[in-house]
C-alpha positions in Angstrom: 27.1 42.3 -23.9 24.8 42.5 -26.8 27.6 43.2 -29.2 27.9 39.6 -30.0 24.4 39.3 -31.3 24.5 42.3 -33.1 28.2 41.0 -34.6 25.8 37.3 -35.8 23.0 39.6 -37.0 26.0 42.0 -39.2 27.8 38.8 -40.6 24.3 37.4 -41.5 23.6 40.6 -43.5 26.8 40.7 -45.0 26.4 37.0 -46.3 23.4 37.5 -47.5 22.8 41.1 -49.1 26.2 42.1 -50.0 26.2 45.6 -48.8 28.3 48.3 -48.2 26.3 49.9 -45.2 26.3 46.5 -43.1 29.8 45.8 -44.0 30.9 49.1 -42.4 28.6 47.7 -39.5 30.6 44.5 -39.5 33.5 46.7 -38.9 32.1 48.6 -36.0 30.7 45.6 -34.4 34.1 43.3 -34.7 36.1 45.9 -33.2 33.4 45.8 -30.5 33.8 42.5 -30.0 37.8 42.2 -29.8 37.6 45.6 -27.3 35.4 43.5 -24.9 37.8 40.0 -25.6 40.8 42.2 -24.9 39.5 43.8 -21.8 38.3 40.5 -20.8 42.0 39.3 -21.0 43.5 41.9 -19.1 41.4 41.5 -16.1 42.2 37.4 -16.4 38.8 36.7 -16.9 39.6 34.6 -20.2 43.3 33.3 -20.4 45.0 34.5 -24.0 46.5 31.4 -24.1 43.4 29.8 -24.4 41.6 32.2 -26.7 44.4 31.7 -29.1 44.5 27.8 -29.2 40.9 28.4 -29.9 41.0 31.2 -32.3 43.6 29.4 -33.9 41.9 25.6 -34.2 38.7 27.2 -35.6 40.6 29.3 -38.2 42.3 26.5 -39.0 38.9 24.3 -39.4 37.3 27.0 -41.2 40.2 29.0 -42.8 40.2 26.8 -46.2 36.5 29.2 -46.5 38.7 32.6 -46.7 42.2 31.7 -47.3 44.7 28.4 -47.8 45.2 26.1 -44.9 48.5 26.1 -45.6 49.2 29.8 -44.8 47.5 29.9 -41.6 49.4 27.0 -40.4 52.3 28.8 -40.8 51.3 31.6 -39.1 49.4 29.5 -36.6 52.7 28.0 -35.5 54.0 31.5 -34.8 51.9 32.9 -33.2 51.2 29.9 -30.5 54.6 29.5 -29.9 55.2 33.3 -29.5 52.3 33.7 -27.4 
């Protein structure tokens, strides 16, 4: 389960150098990361319910960073109520 490491050590890199070689690495390891949160899901060893209230609360804490608050509460409502 070292893919969440290596995701910190790719956003870190990212942040701080700006280049293209660790963004593709950023990629990589995100998709990494959601493969083992999905598969975790479908074996009910996380409930999706949960991870989405959560995903949701911290995008909507740190959102204002990326994007406008108000856009993710809109989607925010959607999807929890969808899902």
């Amino acid at each position: 389960m070292e893919e969440c490491g290596e995701l910190v050590q790719a956003c870190a890199k990212v942040l701080k150098y700006e280049d293209e070689e660790w963004q593709g690495r950023l990629e990589e390891e995100c998709g990494d990361v959601l493969a083992f949160i999905h598969l975790m899901q479908e074996r009910g060893i996380v409930s999706s319910e949960a991870v989405t209230r959560k995903k949701w609360g911290t995008i909507t804490k740190y959102g204002k960073l990326f994007y406008d608050e108000k856009g993710y509460n809109a989607v925010q409502n959607r999807e929890c109520q969808n899902g």
